[in-house]
C-alpha positions as CSV (number, residue, x, y, z in Angstrom):
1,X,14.4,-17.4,-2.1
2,X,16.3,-14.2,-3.6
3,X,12.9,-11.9,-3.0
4,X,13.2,-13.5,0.6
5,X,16.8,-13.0,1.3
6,X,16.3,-9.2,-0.2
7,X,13.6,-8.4,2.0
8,X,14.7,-10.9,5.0
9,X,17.7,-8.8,5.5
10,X,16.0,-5.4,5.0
11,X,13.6,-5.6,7.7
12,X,16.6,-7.3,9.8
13,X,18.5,-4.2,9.3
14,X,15.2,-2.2,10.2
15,X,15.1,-3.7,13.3
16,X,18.2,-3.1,14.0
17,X,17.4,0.8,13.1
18,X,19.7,0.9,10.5
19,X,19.4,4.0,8.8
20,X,16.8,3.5,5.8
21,X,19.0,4.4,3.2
22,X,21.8,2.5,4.4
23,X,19.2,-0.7,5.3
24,X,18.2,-0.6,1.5
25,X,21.8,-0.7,0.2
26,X,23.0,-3.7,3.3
27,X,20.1,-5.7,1.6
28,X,21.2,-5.5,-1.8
29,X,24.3,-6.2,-0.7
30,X,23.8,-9.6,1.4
31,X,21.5,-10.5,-1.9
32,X,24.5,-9.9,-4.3
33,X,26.6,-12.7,-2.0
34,X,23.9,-14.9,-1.9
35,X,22.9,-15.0,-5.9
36,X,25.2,-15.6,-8.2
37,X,23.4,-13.5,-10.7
38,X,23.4,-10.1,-8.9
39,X,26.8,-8.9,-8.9
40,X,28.6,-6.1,-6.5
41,X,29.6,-3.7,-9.3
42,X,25.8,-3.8,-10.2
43,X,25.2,-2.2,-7.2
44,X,27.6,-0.2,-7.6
45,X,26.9,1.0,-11.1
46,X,22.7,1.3,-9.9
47,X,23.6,3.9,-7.3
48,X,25.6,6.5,-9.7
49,X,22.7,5.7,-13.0
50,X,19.6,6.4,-10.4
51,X,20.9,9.6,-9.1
52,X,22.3,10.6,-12.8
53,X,19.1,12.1,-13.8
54,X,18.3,15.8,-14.2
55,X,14.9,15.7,-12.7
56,X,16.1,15.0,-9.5
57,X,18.3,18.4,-9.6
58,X,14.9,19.9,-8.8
59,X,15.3,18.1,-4.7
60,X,18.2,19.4,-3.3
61,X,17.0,23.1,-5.2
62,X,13.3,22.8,-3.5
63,X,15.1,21.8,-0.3
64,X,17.4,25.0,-0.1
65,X,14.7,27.0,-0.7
66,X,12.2,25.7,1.6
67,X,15.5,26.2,4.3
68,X,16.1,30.0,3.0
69,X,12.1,30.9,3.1
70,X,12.1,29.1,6.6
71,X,14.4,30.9,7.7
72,X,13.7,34.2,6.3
73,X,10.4,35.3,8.4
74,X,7.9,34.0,5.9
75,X,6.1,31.6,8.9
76,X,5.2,34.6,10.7
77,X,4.0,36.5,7.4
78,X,1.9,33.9,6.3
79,X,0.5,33.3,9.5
80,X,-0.5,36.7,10.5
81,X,-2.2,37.0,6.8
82,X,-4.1,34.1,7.4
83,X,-5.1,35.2,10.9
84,X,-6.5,38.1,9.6
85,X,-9.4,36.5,7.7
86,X,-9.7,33.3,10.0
87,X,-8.6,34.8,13.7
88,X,-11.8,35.7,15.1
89,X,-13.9,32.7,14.5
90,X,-13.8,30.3,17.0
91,X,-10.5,27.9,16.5
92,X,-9.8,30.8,14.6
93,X,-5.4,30.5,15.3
94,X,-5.9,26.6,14.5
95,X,-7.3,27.2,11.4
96,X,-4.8,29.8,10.4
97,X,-1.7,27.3,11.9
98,X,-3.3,24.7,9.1
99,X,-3.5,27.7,6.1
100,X,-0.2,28.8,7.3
101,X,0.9,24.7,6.8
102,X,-0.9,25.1,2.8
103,X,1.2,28.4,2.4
104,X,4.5,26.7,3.4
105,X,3.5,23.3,1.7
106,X,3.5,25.5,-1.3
107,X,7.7,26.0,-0.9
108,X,9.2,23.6,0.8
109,X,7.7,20.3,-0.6
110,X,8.7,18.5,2.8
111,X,6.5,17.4,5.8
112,X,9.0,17.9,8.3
113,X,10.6,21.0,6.9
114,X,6.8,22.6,7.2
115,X,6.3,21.4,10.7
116,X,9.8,22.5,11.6
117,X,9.3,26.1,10.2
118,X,5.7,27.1,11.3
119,X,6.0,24.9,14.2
120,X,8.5,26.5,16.4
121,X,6.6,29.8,15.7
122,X,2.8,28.9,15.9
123,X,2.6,25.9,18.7
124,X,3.8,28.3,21.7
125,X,1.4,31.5,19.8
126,X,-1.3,28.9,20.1
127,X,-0.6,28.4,23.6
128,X,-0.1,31.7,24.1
129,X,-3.8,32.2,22.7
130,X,-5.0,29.6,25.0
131,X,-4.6,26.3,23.2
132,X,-4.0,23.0,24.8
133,X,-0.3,22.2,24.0
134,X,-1.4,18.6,22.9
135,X,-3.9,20.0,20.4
136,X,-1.9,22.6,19.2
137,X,1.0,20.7,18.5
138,X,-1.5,17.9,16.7
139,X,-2.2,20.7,14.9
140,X,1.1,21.9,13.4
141,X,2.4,18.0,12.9
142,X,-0.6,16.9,11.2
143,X,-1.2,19.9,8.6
144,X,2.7,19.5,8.1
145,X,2.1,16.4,6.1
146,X,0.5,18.3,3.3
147,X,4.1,19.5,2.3
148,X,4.5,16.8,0.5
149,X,1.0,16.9,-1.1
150,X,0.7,20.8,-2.3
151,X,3.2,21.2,-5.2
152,X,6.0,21.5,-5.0
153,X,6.4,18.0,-3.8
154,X,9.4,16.1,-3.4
155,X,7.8,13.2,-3.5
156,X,5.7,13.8,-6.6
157,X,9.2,14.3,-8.3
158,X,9.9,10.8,-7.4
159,X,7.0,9.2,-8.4
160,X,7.2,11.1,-11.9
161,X,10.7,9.9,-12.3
162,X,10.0,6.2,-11.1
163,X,6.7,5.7,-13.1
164,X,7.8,8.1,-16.1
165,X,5.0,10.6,-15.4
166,X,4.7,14.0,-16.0
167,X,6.2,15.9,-13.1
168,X,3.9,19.0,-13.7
169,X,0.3,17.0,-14.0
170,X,1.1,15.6,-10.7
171,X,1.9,19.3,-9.3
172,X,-1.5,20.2,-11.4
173,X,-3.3,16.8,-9.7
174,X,-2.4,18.0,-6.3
175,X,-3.6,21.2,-5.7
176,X,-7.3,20.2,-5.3
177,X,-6.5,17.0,-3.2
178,X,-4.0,19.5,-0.6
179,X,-6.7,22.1,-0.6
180,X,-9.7,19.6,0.3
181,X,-7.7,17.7,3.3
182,X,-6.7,21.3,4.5
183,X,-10.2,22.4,4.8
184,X,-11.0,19.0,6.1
185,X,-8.8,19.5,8.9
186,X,-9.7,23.3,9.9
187,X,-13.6,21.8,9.9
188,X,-12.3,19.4,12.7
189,X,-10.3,22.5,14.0
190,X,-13.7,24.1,14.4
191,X,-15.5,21.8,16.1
192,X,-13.0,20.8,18.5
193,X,-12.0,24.7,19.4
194,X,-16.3,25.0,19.8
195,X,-16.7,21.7,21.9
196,X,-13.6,22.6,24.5
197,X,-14.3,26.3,24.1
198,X,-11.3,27.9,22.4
199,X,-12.2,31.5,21.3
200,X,-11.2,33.4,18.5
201,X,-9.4,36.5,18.5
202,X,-11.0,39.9,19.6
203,X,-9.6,42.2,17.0
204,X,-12.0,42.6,14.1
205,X,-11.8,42.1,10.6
206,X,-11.0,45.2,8.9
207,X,-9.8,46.4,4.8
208,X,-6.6,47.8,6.6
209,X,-5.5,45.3,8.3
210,X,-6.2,43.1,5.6
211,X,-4.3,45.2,3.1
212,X,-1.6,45.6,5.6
213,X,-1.2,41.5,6.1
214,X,-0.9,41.1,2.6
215,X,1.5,43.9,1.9
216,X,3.7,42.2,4.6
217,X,3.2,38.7,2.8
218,X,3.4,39.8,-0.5
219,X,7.1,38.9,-1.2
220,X,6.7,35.1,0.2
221,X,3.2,34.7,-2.1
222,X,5.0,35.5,-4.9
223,X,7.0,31.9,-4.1
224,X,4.8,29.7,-5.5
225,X,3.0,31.7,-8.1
226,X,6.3,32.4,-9.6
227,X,7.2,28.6,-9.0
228,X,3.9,26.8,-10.8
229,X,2.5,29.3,-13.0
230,X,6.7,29.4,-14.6
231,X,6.1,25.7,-14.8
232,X,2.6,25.4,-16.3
233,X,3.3,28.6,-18.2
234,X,5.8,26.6,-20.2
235,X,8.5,28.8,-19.1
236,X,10.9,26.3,-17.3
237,X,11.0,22.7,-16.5
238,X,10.6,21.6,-12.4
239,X,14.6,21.7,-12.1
240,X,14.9,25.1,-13.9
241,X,11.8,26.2,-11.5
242,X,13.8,25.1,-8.4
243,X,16.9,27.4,-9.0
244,X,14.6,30.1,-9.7
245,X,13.2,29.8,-6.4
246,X,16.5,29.4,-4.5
247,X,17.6,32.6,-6.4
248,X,14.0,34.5,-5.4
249,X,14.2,33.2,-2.1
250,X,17.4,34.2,-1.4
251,X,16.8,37.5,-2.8
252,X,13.8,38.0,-0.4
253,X,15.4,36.9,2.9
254,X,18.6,38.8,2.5
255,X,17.1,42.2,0.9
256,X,13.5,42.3,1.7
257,X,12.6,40.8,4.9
258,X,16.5,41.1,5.9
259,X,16.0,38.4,8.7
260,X,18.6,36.5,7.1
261,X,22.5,37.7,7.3
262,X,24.9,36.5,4.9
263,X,27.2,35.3,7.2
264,X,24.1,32.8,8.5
265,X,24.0,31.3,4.6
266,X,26.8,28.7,4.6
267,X,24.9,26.9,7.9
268,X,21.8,26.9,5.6
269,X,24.0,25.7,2.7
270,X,25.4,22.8,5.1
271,X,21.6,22.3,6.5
272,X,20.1,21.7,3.2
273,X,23.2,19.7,1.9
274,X,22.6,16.6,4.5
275,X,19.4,16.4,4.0
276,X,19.6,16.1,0.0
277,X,22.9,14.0,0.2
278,X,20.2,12.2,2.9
279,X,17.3,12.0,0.2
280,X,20.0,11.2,-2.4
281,X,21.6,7.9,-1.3
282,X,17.6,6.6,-0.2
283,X,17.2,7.5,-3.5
284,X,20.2,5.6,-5.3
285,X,19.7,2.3,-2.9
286,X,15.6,2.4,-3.1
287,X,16.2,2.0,-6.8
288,X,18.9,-0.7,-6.8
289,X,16.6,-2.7,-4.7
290,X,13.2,-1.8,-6.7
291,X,15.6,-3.4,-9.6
292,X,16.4,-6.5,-8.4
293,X,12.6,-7.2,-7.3
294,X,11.6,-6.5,-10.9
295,X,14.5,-8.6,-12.0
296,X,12.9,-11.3,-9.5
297,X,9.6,-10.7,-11.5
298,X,8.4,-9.2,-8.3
299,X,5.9,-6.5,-9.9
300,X,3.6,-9.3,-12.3
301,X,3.7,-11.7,-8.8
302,X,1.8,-8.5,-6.6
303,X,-0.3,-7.7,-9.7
304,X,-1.4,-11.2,-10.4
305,X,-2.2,-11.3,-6.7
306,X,-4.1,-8.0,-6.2
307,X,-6.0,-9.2,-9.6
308,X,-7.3,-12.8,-8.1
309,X,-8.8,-11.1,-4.5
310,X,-11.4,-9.3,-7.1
311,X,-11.7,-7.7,-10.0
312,X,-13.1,-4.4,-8.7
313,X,-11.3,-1.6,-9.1
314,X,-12.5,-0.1,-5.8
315,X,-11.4,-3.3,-3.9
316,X,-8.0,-3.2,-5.3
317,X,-7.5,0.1,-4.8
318,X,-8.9,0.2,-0.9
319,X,-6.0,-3.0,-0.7
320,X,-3.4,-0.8,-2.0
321,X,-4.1,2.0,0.6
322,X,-4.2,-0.5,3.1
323,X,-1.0,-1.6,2.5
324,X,0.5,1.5,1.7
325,X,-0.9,2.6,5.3
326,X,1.2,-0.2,6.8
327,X,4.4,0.9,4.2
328,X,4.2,4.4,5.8
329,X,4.5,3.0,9.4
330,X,7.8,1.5,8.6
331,X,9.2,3.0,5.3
332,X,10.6,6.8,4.6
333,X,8.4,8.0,1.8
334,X,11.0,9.0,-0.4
335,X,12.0,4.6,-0.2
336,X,8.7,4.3,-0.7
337,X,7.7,5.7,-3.4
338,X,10.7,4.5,-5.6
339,X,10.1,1.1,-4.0
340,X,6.5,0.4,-4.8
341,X,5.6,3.0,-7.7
342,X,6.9,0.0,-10.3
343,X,5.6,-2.9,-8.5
344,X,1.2,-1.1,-8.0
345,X,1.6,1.4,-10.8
346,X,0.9,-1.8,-13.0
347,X,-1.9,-2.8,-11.1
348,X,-3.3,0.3,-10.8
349,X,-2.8,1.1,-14.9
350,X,-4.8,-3.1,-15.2
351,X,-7.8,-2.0,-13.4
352,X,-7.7,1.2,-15.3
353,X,-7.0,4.1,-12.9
354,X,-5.4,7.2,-14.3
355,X,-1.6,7.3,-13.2
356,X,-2.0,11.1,-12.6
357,X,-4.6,10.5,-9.8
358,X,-3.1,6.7,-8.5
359,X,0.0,9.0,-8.2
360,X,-1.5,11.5,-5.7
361,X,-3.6,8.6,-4.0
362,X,-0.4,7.4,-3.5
363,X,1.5,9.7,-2.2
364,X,-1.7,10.9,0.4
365,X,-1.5,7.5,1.6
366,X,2.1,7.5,2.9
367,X,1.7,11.2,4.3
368,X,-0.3,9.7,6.4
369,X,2.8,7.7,7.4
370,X,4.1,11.5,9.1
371,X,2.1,11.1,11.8
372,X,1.8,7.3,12.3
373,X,4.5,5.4,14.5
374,X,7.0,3.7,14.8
375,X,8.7,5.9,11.9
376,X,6.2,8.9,12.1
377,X,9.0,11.7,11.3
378,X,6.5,14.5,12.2
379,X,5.7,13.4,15.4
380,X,9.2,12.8,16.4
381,X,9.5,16.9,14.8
382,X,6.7,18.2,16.6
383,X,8.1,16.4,19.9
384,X,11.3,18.0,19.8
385,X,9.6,21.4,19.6
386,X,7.0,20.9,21.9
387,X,8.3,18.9,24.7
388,X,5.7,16.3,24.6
389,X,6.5,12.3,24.3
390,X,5.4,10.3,21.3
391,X,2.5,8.6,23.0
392,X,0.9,11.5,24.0
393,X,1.1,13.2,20.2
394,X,-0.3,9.9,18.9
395,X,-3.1,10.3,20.7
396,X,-3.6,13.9,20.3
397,X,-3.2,13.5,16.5
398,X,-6.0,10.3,15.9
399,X,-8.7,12.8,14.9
400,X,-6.4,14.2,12.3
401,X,-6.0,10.7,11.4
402,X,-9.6,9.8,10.9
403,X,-10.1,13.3,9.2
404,X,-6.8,12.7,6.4
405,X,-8.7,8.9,6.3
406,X,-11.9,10.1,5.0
407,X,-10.3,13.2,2.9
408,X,-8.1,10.1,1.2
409,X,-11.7,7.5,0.9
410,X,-13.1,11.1,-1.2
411,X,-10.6,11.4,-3.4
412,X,-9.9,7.8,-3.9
413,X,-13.2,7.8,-5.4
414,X,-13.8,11.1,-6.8
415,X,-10.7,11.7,-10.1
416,X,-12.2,14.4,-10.9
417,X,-10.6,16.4,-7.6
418,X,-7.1,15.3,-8.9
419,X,-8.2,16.1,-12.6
420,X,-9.8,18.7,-12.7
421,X,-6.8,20.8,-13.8
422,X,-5.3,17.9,-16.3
């Protein structure tokens, strides 16, 4: 009856549109009154212990950087290097929208904060080029969910702290994965640009325009080679690697590409600040209320189910992308990801699947939640920019669906794309 009031009341407040992180801590509330073994101060004392970890510094640090970098010109750098190798083949800007998307994935660790910073620049230079608006913008909102996939990736960070994983295998088991479903989707780019007879560009590949892309784009490459190879070098820990890209980032915006003045930094400062403090108390309620469903035995109840449909590991695992496809409809990913890593790690570990990949199966699943309604935040993103209504992006962005479907089926079934690295 607890597990029913706690989740009773959450989807109540849901409906209501509650905001999620505020939903998450109302329902651990009305559970407190109702059992008599669940106390306020519990509550209480679970939302300053969640957030008291020094992990989680590395969030708010990956967010101010992705905001500087956005900020700071590197869309357009990125984008114009990209173009210079994939512009003339036919789809040739969509395909170097989605690159640009893999370049930014690389800083921001955030779907909507990539489909807000390449967006804005590449949907109307798409349409510019000829592009339908509805494809284009499908485009830029569906390539944005591999922010969270590509390392850096908040919610990588999340699933390291909630399953006690290494945060940098997961970085390491997601470059392969963000790579594959990137070239997936500039295949479909391809065809669809040849079947409705989008060209590419009529300026020809050449060394110095080449070498002139990349000297432009040279400062914002840097980002995340300094960013993973300090990690994997051994040189500093996620956190430390954050700061070190605020401080780089900053560096670049102000002195190199100088598109950024200093009087423009305390709005970035602000900007980045509500959307950690945002992330933060999702973060502090998702894991009072993933405590009192293990205190409710909640995690051995799903496993023992999961385990009596079948005892193949590819059944279980197709049942837990199932219903973390449904999750993702409803549920921020951040929520998500605290929420159910304790309750399907374990049944994920019982049929023997590495943690390492189940992490990244995991969090490919709900990115697939950015571009699905009713929550969908890239679509809602990718409206605001574009103009178009919500139906009409849903539509425009099922072929991306199917495509990040199959991409996920792959490397459900092939480890050795997440492991390679490990």
């Amino acid at each position: 009856m607890t597990t029913f009031v706690l989740f009773g009341s959450f989807f109540l407040f849901m409906i209501l549109t509650v905001p999620i992180g505020i939903a998450l801590g109302l329902a651990g509330l009305v559970t407190a009154v109702y059992s008599p073994s669940i106390s306020a101060t519990f509550l209480a004392q679970g939302l300053v212990t969640s957030t008291d970890n020094f992990a989680l510094m590395a969030i708010p640090f990956f967010i101010l950087a992705g905001e500087i970098m956005g900020k700071g010109g590197i869309s357009t750098r990125l984008f114009d290097l990209a173009n210079v190798f994939v512009g003339r083949f036919t789809g040739g800007f969509a395909m170097a929208a989605v690159i640009t998307c893999m370049f930014f994935a690389a800083i921001s660790g955030s779907g909507p904060a990539t489909v807000a910073a390449v967006g804005g620049i590449m949907i109307p230079a798409m349409v510019a080029q000829g592009y339908d608006k509805k494809f284009a913008t499908a485009v830029i909102v569906t390539a944005g969910s591999l922010g969270i996939i590509i390392p850096p990736s908040i919610p990588m960070v999340l699933y390291g702290i909630s399953g006690n994983q290494s945060i940098g295998d997961l970085f390491l088991g997601g470059i392969i994965p963000g790579i594959f479903i990137g070239v997936c989707m500039m295949i479909w780019c391809y065809y669809y640009s040849k079947k409705k007879g989008f060209k590419g560009s009529s300026e020809k590949f050449t060394i110095k325009s080449m070498l002139k892309a990349i000297n432009e784009a040279k400062w914002s490459l840097l980002v995340p080679v300094i960013i993973l190879g300090g990690i994997y070098g051994g040189i500093f820990t996620p956190t430390e690697a954050a700061v070190v890209g605020v401080v780089y980032a900053a560096f670049v915006s102000f002195f190199l590409h100088k598109e950024i003045k200093i009087k423009e930094f305390p709005k970035i400062i602000a900007d980045s600040a509500l959307s950690s403090v945002a992330i933060l108390i999702i973060i502090g309620t998702a894991n009072t209320f993933g405590t009192i469903l293990t205190m409710e035995k909640i995690p051995q109840a799903v496993a023992n189910a999961f385990l009596s449909v079948s005892d193949n590991p590819i059944v279980i695992v197709l049942l837990i992308i199932v219903l973390l496809l449904i999750i993702g409809c409803f549920i921020d990913t951040s929520a998500a990801v605290i929420i159910f890593t304790p309750i399907l790690l374990p049944v994920a570990l019982g049929i023997g699947v590495d943690p390492i990949h189940f992490g990244v199966i995991m969090i490919v699943t709900l990115a697939i939640g950015f571009i699905t309604p009713p929550l969908g935040v890239n679509l809602f993103v990718g409206s605001g920019i574009s103009g178009l209504g919500i139906p009409t992006l849903v539509r425009a962005t099922t072929p991306f669906f199917v495509v990040m479907l199959i991409s996920l089926a792959v490397i459900a079934v092939l480890p050795q794309l997440t492991l390679l690295f490990l």
